[in-house]
C-alpha positions in Angstrom: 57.4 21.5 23.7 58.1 19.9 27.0 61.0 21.4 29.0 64.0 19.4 30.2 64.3 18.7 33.9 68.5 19.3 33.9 68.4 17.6 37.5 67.9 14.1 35.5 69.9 11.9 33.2 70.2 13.8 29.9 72.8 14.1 27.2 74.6 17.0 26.3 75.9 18.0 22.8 79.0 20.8 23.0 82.4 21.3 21.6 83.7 22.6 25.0 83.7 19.2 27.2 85.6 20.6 30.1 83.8 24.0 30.5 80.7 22.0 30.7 81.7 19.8 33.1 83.1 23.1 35.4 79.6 24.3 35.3 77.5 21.4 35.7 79.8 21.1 38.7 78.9 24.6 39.9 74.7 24.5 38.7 74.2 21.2 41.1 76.1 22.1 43.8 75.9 21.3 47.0 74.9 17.9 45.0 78.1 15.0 44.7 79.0 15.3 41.5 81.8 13.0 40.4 83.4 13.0 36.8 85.0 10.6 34.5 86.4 13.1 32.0 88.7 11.9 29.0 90.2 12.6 25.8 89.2 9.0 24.6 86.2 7.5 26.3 87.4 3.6 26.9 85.8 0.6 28.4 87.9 0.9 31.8 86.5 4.2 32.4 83.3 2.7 31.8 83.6 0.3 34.5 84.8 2.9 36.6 81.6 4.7 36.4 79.0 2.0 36.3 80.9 0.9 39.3 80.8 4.4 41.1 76.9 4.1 40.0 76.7 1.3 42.1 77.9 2.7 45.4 74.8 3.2 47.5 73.6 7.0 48.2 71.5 8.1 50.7 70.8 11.6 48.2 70.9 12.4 44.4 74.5 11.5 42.7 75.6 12.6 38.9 78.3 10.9 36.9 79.1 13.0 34.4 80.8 11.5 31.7 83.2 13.5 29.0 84.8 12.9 26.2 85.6 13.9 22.8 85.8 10.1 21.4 83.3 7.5 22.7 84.5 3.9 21.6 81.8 1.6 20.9 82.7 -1.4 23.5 82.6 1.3 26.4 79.3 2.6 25.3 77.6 -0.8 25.2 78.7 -1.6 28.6 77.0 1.6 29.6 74.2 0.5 28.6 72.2 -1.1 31.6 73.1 0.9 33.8 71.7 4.4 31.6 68.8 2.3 31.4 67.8 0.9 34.6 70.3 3.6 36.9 70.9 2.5 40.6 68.6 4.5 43.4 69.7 8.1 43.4 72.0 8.1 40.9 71.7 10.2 37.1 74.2 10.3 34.5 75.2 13.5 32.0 76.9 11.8 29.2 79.1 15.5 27.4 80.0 14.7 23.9 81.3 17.6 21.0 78.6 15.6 18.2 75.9 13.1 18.6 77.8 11.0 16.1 80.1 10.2 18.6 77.3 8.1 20.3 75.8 5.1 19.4 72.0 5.0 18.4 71.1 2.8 21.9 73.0 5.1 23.8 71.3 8.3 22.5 67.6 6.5 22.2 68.1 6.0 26.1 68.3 10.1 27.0 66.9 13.2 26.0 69.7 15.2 24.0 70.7 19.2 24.6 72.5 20.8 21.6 74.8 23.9 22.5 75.6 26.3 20.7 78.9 25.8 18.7 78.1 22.3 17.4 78.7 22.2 13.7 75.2 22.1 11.3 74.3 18.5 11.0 74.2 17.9 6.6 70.8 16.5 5.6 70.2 13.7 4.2 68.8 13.2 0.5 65.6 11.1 0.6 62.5 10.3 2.9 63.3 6.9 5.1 59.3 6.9 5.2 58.9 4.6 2.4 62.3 3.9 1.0 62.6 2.7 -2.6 65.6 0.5 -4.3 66.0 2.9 -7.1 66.8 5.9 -4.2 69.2 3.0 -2.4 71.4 2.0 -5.3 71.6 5.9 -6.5 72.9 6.9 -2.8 75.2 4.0 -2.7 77.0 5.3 -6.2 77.9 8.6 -4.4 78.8 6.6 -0.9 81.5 5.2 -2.9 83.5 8.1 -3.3 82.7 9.4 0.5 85.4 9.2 2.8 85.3 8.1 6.4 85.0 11.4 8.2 81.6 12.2 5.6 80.6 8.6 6.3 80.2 9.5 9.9 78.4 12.9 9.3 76.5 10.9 6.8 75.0 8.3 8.8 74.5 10.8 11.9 72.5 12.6 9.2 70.7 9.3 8.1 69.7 8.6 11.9 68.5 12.2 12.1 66.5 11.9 9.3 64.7 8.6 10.3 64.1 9.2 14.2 63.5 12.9 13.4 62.4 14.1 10.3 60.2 11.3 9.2 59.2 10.4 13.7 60.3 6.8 12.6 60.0 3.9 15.4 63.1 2.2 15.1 63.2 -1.7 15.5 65.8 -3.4 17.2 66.9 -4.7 14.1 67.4 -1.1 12.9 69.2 0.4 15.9 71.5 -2.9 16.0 72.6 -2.2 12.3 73.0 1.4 13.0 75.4 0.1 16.2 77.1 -2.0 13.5 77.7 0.4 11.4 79.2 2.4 13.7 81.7 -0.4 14.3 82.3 -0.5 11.4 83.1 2.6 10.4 85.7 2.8 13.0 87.7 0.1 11.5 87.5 1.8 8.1 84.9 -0.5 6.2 84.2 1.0 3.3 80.9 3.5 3.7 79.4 1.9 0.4 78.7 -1.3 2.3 78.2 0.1 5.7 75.3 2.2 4.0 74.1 -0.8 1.9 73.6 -2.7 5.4 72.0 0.4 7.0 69.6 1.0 4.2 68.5 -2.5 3.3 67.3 -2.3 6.6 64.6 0.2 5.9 63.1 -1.2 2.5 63.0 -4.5 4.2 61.4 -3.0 7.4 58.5 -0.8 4.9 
């Protein structure tokens, strides 16, 4: 198992935002370390950062940015810069679950998982080859899921996928798991958000 390199752009997974952020600020010292830290995560403190990003260094700068909630329009407009990061600058995204993250934002770097985050719940069937029969039966228990299970359980269905069965997700895939997401958030009911997210894979095998 290759080790991470904590001086580059990573994500990191812990229910304590704040004391992570204090000692990130102490382990990269004498490094410039400048923080967006928030309750809610929102698209002006997004171009906050990406706009800090862009101020030129002549050494190694980390944004570190905090939250417990991420919203989706703030992560997306992260998006270019996590990918193709200014000269000398890396980014620590700190969030208390990967669920809190979209699926582009977490396939663009590496994930540490302290300890205290809560056991992820597995999901039920191999995304490997995925059959109708093991669709329609997981939709009839979606239907009585509320949102907060929703979330665990499409955390647990990307887990499963990208993880478990080492699948390559298409863009296709990772834009309905963005979508989802969304959707979730505004309180779409899970049966369809999982019917979308699912469809995807038999039609993909």
């Amino acid at each position: 198992m290759l080790e991470l390199d904590f001086t580059k752009s990573h994500i990191i997974i812990s229910p304590n935002i704040e004391a992570e952020f204090e000692q990130l600020k102490n382990a990269l010292k004498p490094k410039r370390v400048v923080g967006f830290i928030e309750d809610e995560f929102k698209i002006e403190h997004a171009k906050a950062a990406v706009a800090e990003a862009y101020i030129s260094e002549s050494e190694t700068k980390y944004i570190i940015l905090g939250a417990n909630h991420f919203n989706a329009i703030s992560q997306n407009s992260l998006l270019k810069a996590l990918e193709e990061p200014p000269r000398n600058i890396e980014f620590i995204i700190i969030a208390p679950t990967t669920s809190n993250l979209l699926p582009t934002v977490r396939s663009r770097l590496p994930i540490v998982k302290k300890k205290g985050e809560r056991k992820m719940q597995e999901f039920p069937f191999s995304l490997v080859k995925v059959g109708y029969k093991d669709v329609f039966d997981f939709l009839k228990m979606a239907s009585k899921v509320g949102k907060s299970e929703a979330q665990e359980l499409m955390e647990a269905l990307y887990y499963r996928a990208t993880v478990v069965d080492k699948l390559l997700l298409s863009n296709a895939q990772l834009e309905n798991f963005d979508r989802a997401y969304r959707l979730l958030e505004l309180n779409a009911r899970p049966q369809s958000v999982f019917a979308l997210l699912l469809m995807g894979f038999v039609n993909g095998n």
